[in-house]
ROZA-919098 format. One record per residue (C-alpha): x, y, z negated. Coordinates in steps of 0.2 Angstrom, whole numbers, padded with zeros to 4 digits, always signed. Last residue first. Example, Ala and Ser with C-alpha at 12.3 -4.5 7.8 and 13.67 -1.06 7.14 Angstrom:
<atoms>
+0068-0005-0036 +0062-0022-0039 
</atoms>
This chain:
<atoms>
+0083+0045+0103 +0095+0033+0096 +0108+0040+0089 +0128+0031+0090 +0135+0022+0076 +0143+0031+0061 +0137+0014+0052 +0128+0026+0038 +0118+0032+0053 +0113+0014+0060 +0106+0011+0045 +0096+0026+0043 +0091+0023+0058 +0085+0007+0054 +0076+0012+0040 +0067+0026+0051 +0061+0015+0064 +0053+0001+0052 +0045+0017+0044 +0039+0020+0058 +0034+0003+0064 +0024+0001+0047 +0018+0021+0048 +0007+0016+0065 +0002-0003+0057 -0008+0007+0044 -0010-0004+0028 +0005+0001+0020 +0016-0010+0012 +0035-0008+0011 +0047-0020+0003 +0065-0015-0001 +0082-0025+0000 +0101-0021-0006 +0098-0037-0017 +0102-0030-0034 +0100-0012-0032 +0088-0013-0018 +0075-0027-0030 +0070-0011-0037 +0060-0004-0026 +0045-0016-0018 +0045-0030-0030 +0052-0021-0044 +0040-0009-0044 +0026-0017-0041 +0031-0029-0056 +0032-0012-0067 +0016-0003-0062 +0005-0019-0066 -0011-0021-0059 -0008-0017-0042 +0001-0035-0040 -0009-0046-0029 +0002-0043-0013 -0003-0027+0001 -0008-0031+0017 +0001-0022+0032 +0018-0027+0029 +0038-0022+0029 +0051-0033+0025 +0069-0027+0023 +0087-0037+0024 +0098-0039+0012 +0097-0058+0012 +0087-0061-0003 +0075-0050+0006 +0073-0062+0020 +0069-0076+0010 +0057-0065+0001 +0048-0062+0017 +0046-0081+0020 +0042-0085+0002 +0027-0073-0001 +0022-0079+0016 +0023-0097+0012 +0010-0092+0000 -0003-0085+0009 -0010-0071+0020 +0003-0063+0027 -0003-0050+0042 +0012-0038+0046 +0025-0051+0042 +0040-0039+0048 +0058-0044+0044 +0069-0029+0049 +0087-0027+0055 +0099-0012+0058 +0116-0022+0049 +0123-0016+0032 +0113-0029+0023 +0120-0042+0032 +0139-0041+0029 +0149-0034+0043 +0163-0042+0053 +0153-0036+0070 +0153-0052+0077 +0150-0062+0060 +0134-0050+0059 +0131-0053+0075 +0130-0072+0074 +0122-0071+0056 +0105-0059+0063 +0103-0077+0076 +0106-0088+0064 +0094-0079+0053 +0081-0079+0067 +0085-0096+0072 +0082-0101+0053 +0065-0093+0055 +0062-0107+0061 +0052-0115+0048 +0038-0105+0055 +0036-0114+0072 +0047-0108+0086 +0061-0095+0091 +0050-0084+0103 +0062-0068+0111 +0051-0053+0110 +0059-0041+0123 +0057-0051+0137 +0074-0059+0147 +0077-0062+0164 +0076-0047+0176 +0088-0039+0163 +0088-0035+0143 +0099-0022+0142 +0092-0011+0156 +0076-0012+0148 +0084-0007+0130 +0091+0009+0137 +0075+0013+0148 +0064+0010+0131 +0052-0006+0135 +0034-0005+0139 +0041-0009+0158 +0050-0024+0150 +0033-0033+0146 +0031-0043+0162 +0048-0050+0156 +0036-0061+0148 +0034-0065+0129 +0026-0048+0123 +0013-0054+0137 -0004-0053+0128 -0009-0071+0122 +0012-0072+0118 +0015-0055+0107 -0004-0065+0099 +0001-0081+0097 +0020-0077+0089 +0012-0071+0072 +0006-0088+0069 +0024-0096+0069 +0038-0087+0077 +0045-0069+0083 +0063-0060+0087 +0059-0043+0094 +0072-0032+0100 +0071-0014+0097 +0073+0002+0109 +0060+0013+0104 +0045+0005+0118 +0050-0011+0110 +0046-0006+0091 +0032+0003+0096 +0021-0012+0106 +0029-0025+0089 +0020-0014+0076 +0002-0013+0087 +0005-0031+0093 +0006-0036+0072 -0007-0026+0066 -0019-0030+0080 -0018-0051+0077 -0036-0050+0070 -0042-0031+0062 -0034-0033+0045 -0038-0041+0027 -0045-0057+0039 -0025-0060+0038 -0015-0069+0051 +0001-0080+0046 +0018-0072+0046 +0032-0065+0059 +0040-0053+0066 +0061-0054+0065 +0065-0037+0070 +0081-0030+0080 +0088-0012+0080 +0092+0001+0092 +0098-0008+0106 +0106+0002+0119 +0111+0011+0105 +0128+0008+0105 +0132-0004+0090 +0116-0014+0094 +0124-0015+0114 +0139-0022+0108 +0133-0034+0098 +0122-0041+0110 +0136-0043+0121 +0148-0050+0109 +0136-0065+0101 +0145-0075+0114 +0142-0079+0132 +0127-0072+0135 +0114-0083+0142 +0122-0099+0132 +0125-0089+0113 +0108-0083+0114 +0102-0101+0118 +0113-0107+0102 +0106-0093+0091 +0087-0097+0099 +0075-0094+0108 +0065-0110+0115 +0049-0098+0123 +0045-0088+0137 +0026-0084+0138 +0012-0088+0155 -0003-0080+0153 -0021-0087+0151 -0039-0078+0149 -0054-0086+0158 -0066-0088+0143 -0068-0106+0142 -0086-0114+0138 -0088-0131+0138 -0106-0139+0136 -0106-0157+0132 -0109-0167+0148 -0097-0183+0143 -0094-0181+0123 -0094-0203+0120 -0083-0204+0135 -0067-0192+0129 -0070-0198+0111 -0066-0215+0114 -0051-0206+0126 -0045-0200+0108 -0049-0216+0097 -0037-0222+0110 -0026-0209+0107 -0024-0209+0088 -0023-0229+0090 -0007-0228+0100 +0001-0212+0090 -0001-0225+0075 +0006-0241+0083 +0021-0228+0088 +0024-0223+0071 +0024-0241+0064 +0041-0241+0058 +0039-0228+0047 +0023-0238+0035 +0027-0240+0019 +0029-0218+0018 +0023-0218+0001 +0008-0212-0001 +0004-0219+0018 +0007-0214+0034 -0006-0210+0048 -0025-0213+0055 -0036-0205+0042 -0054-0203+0053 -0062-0185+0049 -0080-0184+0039 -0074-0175+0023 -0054-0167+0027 -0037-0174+0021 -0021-0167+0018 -0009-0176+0004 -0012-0194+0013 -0006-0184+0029 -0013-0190+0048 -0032-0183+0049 -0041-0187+0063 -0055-0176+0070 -0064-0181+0084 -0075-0167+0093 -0094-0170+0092 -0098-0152+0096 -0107-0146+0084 -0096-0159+0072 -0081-0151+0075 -0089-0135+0070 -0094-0139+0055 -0076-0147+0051 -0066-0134+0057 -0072-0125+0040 -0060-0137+0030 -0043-0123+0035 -0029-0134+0043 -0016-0120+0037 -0005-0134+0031 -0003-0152+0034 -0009-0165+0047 -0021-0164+0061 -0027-0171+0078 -0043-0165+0084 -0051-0175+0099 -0061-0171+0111 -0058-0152+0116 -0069-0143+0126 -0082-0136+0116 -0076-0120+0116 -0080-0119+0097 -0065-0129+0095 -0055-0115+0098 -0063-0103+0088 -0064-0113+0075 -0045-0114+0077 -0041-0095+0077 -0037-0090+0059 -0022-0105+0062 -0013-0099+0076 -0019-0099+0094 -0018-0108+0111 -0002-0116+0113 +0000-0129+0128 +0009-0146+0124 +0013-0155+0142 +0031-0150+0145 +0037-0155+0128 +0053-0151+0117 +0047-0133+0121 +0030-0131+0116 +0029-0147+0101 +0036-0134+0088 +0023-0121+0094 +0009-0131+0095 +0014-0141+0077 +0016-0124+0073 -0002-0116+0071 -0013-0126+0085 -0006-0135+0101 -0012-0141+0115 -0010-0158+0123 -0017-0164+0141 -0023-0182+0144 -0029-0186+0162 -0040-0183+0175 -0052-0191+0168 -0065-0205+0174 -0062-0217+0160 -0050-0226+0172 -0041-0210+0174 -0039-0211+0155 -0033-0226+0155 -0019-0224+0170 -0015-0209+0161 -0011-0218+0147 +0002-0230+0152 +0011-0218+0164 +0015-0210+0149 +0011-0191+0144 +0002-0199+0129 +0017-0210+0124 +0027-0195+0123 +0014-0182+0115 +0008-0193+0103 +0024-0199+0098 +0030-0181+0094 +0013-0178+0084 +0020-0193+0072 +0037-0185+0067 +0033-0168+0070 +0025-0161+0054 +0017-0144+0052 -0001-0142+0058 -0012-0145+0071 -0011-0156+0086 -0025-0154+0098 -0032-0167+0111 -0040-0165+0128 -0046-0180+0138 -0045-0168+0156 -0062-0166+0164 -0060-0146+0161 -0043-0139+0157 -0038-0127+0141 -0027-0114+0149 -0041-0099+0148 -0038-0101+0128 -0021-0096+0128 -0005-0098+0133 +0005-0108+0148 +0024-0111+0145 +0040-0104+0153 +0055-0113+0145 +0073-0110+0138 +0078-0126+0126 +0072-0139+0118 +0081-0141+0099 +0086-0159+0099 +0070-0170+0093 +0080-0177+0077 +0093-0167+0072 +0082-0151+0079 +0071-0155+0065 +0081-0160+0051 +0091-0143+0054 +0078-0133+0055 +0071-0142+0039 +0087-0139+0032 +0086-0120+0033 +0068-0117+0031 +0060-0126+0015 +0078-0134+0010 +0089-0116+0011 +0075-0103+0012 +0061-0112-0001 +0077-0116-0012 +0082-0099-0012 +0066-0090-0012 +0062-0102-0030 +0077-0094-0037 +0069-0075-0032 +0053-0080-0043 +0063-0086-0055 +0071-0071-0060 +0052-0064-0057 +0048-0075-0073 +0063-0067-0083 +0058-0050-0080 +0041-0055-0085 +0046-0058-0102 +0034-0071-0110 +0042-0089-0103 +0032-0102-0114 +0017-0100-0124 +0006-0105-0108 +0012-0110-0093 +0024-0098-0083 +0039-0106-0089 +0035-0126-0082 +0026-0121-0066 +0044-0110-0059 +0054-0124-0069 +0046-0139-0059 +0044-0128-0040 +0062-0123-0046 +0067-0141-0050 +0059-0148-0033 +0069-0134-0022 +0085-0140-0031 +0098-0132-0042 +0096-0116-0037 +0106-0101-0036 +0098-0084-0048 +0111-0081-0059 +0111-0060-0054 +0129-0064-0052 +0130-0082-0043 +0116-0075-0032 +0126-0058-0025 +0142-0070-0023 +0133-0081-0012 +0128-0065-0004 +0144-0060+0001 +0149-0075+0007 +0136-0080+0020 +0125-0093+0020 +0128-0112+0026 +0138-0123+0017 +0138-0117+0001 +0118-0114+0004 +0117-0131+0011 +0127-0139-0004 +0117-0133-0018 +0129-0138-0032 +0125-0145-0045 +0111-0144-0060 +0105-0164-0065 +0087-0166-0055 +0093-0164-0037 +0076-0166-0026 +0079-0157-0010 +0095-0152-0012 +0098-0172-0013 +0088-0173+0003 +0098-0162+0011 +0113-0171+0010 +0105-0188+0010 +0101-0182+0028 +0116-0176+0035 +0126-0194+0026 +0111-0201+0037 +0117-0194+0055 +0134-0197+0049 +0130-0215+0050 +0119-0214+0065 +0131-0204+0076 +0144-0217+0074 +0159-0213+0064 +0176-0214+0070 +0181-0196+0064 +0165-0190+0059 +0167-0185+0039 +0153-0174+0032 +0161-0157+0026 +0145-0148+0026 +0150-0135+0040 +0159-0148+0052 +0141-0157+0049 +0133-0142+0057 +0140-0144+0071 +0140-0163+0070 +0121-0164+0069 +0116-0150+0081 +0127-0157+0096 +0117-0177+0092 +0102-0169+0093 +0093-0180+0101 +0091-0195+0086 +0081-0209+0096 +0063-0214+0085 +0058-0234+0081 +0059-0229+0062 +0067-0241+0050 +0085-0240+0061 +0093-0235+0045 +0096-0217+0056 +0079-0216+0062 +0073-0219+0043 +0085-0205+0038 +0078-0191+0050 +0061-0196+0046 +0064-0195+0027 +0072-0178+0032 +0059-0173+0043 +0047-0175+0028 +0056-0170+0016 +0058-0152+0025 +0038-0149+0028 +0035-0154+0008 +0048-0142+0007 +0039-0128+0018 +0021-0131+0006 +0030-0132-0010 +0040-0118-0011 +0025-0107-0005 +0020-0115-0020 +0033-0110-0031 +0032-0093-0025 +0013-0092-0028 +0019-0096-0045 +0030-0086-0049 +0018-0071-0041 +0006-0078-0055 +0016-0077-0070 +0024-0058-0063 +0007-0053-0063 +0000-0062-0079 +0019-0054-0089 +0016-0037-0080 -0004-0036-0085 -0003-0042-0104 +0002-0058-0112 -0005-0059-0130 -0012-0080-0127 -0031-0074-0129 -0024-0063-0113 -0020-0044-0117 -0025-0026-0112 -0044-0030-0116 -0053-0014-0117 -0043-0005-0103 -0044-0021-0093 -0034-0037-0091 -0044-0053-0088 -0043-0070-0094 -0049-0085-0090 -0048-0091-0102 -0044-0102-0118 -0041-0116-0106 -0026-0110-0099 -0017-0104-0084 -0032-0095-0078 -0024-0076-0076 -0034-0063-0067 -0020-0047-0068 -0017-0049-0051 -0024-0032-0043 -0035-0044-0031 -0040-0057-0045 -0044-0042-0054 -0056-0033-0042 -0064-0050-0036 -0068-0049-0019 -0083-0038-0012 -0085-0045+0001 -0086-0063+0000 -0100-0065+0016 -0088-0053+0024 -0074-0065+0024 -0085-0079+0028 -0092-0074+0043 -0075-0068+0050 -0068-0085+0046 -0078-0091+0056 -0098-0096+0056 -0107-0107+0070 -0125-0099+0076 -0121-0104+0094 -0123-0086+0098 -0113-0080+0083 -0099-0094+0089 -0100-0085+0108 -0096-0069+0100 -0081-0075+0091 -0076-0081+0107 -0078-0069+0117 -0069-0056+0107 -0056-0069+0103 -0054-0071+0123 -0052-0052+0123 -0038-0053+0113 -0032-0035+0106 -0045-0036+0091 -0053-0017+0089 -0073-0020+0092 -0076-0038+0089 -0063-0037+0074 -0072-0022+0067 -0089-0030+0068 -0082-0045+0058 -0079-0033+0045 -0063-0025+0043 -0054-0020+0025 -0045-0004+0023 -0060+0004+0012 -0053-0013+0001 -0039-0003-0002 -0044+0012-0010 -0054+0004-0021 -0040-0008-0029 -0030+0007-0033 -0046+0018-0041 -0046-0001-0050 -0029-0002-0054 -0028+0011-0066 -0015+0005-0075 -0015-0003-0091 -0004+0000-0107 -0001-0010-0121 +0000-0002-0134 +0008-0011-0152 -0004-0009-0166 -0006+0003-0179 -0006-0001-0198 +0013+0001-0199 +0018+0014-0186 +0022+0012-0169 +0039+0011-0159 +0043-0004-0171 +0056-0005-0185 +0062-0022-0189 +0055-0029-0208 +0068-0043-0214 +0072-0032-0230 +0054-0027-0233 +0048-0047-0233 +0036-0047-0219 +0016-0047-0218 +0015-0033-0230 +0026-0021-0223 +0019-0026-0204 +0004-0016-0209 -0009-0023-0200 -0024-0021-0211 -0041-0022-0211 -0056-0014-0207 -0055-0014-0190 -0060+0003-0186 -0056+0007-0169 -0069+0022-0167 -0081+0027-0152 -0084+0040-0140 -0087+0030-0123 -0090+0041-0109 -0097+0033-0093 -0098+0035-0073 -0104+0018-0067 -0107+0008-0053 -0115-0009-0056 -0112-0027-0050 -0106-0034-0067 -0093-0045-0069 -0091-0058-0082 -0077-0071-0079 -0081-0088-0077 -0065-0093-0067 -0073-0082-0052 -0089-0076-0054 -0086-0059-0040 -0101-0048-0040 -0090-0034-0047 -0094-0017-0039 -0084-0002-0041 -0085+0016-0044 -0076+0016-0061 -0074+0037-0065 -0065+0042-0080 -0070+0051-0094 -0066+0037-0109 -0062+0046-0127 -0053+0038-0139 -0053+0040-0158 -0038+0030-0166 -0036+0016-0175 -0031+0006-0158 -0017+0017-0150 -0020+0021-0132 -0013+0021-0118 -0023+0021-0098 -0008+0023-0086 -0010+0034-0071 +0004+0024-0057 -0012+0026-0042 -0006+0020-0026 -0016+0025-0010 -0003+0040-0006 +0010+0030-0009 +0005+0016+0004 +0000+0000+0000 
</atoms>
């Protein structure tokens, strides 16, 4: 949130003593959440009343006189604790807010517009709907200071209750809960990372029928770990890689967390060993970060946020980093590709199938054996053309550039919009932003649904995949097999459904990457070289998951269309990558919106957002940021680069931004986190964090001042550098 929208008055004061109330509450409160009581009323109130317990707290009395420590207050008067007004805050920013009417009138995609107008025909909510249907949203849970850790709550903080039941007030419940969306965030990309990695080891053991690709990838980055490979087969060191990672994964004893020795930069290793914060495993911070926020344990929200920024590392270095380097290990990284986008690309008479989510190993057999000679034969016999793939969130996007026939079509907010074209028949999904809504309208439109994860599954799909326990590797293939028969089952039972496609496709580059930068240019020299002189101004990783808190997918092209036309590159992945490639950020179509300097950089051949892949590749992004870095002999933080995730919407998002601020390097939004009600974890969060990391977060919730203040850090960047001003 902007400073103009931020309100720091505090409400103070001391119990025992006559207090006046005269200020405004316009709000409502129809939110029930966690039983609280809130009452839908607008009020403008005086409350003229006395604290008189009638008893006393006089810590003379409780406490021998010569073990007595003096207070800020006096005896008989309690401690204050004082709460912000975060309401007025809270206010102001939901005025921000879009209806669905908003988002038909102002989203950039006008097959959304068409889409999301054809569900309202159809009478089949989205997420649209249901965002206005929960409007308006709990004014505590919002601000952060809901906390329902225990069973003594829920508990809410408010002028007249400053403290939980347990004593914690509004910074120790919002720093508690950030912890803990950290932790999950954690959670959600390491349980992504253990499984590539168990995948990675089983293909090595020869339990799982799958050939290791990535044989370049695995001994590079093996050099970097110290793995032996002198007369070793690619297997073998293929599984010392993966027991590796694994043991940063899950480490239980404190040691060494080898991928971060191994793979980031110097300087800030030394920043992390003095502010304490390394980790001793992405499992043990997810376990600590649960443990100390419970109740009666960790009460010093400094100390919460500490491990706030441990659980960043381990989501960074297992959650991204090694699940990067699992995944391009095992499938080989792709490469440069031109690829179909949007909805206008799903094909009529084809047996079409969707893979949703965020684990490869079984969606990469589907695409192979589906694109066999095999299958198209049964599907032609069907009376289909044949199978085509398309891919949802980063399963799509992962999938894109390893395999020819995998179109991506949207990210996760726009899946029931997806299926609400009627024309897919079967809906493969695993983990992670697979919201339960495309249920509903799966079944209008009789589309199978298969779920593959035993930790993600939905009510009415088919669960065809592995179990608890993973018993079942080595029938992968027998798994993709059955998926796509249950597919072309699907295929005939839906003959003459209605199919409605609005006609809206473009064509996107995709397969970026440190290696492919490396490959077009030579070196890292020539990108270097034009950063230092202007030609580029500055380069900025976009990313992030879409948010109903902002017009659909406008935020992000309205930041990334001004970035480009002043001079910057755009490195992009996961859900914020759909829209730059729906509307052509992804083609060299786009150049012309480009500065002349940066135009004449880039060539006949390469767009100004370069797409590096699903979410966990950020990696590439960073790899990409560390190559010109190393060029220049600079450290990170001194460098003109910005991470953007203009429209974050859950807890991997927390992590993903945070990643990037533990390298030095800012993040910017357009929706605001769930920490207006306290003053001092704001603070930290967005400010203070420059004197320890050499990294700020800005929120405002106009995209026009993001890219401008994007613009202006940069700048100042370049100006402390002595380079050359960009006009």
């Amino acid at each position: 949130m902007s400073k103009d929208v931020e309100n720091k008055n505090t409400h103070d004061h001391n119990h025992g003593e006559q207090h006046d109330h005269g200020h405004n509450h316009n709000h409502e409160h129809h939110c029930h959440c966690g039983g609280h009581d809130h009452h839908g009323h607008d009020h403008d109130h005086q409350h003229d009343h006395n604290h008189d317990h009638g008893h006393d707290h006089s810590h003379a009395k409780a406490l021998p006189t010569d073990k007595w420590v003096p207070h800020t207050h006096e005896p008989g008067v309690p401690h204050e604790h004082g709460v912000n007004d975060y309401m007025k805050a809270v206010a102001e920013y939901r005025k921000t807010w879009p209806t669905k009417q908003d988002v038909i009138e102002q989203t950039p995609d006008p097959a959304v517009r068409e889409m999301i107008l054809r569900m309202e025909q159809i009478g089949c909510d989205t997420v649209f709907d249901r965002f206005d249907k929960q409007q308006p949203q709990c004014t505590f849970g919002i601000a952060g200071v809901c906390c329902r850790i225990c069973f003594m709550g829920p508990c809410k903080i408010t002028p007249k209750s400053p403290r939980g039941v347990c004593g914690a007030d509004a910074d120790l419940i919002v720093a508690r809960n950030m912890t803990r969306a950290a932790a999950g965030g954690l959670t959600q990309h390491g349980a992504h990372a253990r499984e590539i990695l168990i995948s990675l080891k089983a293909a090595a053991n020869d339990q799982l029928d799958i050939p290791i690709l990535g044989e370049e990838k695995i001994r590079t980055v093996c050099k970097a770990f110290n793995i032996p490979e002198e007369d070793r087969s690619l297997k073998e060191v293929a599984n010392d890689l993966a027991d590796v990672l694994l043991e940063d994964l899950s480490r239980a004893l404190p040691g060494e967390y080898k991928t971060i020795t191994a793979m980031a930069p110097a300087e800030r290793r030394e920043v992390w060993k003095n502010l304490d914060i390394l980790p001793i495993s992405a499992y043990n911070e997810a376990f600590d970060a649960y443990h100390r926020t419970c109740v009666g344990t960790d009460g010093d929200w400094e100390s919460n946020m500490k491990q706030f920024l441990r659980c960043g590392l381990a989501f960074t270095f297992t959650g991204v980093v090694a699940a990067d380097i699992a995944t391009d290990a095992l499938f080989g990284q792709g490469g440069r590709r031109t690829s179909k986008v949007n909805i206008g690309a799903l094909k009529k008479g084809y047996v079409n199938i969707a893979v949703h989510g965020h684990l490869p190993t079984l969606v990469s057999q589907i695409c192979k054996i589906g694109a066999s000679e095999e299958y198209l034969e049964k599907a032609k016999a069907i009376g289909a053309k044949g199978i085509q793939f398309y891919g949802i969130c980063c399963s799509g996007l992962s999938s894109m550039y390893r395999y020819e026939n995998v179109i991506p079509l949207c990210n996760a907010i726009g899946a029931e919009l997806v299926l609400g074209t009627g024309a897919l028949d079967c809906w493969v999904a695993d983990v992670q932003d697979v919201y339960p809504a495309i249920m509903d309208v799966a079944r209008c439109f009789n589309t199978k649904v298969i779920t593959t994860s035993d930790a993600a599954r939905l009510p009415g799909a088919e669960h065809i995949g592995y179990d608890h326990h993973h018993t079942n590797l080595a029938e992968t293939k027998e798994l993709a097999r059955k998926i796509l028969d249950r597919a072309l089952e699907a295929h005939e039972l839906r003959k003459g459904m209605p199919v409605f496609i609005p006609p809206y496709e473009i064509t996107a580059e995709v397969g970026f990457s440190p290696e492919s930068t490396v490959k077009h240019y030579g070196s890292f020299k020539p990108l270097a070289e034009a950063l230092k002189s202007g030609k580029v101004r500055g380069i900025v990783n976009v990313v992030g998951c879409s948010n109903p808190r902002v017009i659909y997918e406008k935020a992000t092209v309205d930041i990334v269309d001004t970035l480009i036309k002043n001079g910057c590159i755009i490195l992009t992945n996961g859900c914020a990558s759909f829209p730059l490639m729906k509307l052509g950020y992804c083609n060299t179509d786009a150049n012309k919106k480009c500065s002349p300097a940066l135009q004449e950089f880039l060539g006949d051949d390469q767009p100004p957002v370069w797409h590096v892949g699903e979410c966990v590749d950020n990696a590439r992004s960073s790899g990409i940021f560390g190559g010109i870095a190393a060029e220049l002999g600079l450290n990170l933080p001194q460098l003109p680069f910005a991470m953007s995730s203009p429209e974050w919407s859950n807890e991997k998002g927390i992590d993903a931004s945070l990643g990037f601020r533990l390298m030095g390097i800012n993040s910017y939004h357009c929706v605001e986190p769930p920490t207006q009600g306290s003053d001092a974890v704001t603070k930290w969060l967005k400010e203070d964090t420059k004197d320890i990391l050499g990294s700020v977060m800005y929120v405002n919730t106009d995209p026009a001042k993001v890219a401008e203040k994007i613009l202006a850090d940069i700048d100042e960047k370049r100006a402390a550098l002595g380079w050359a001003e960009v006009k």
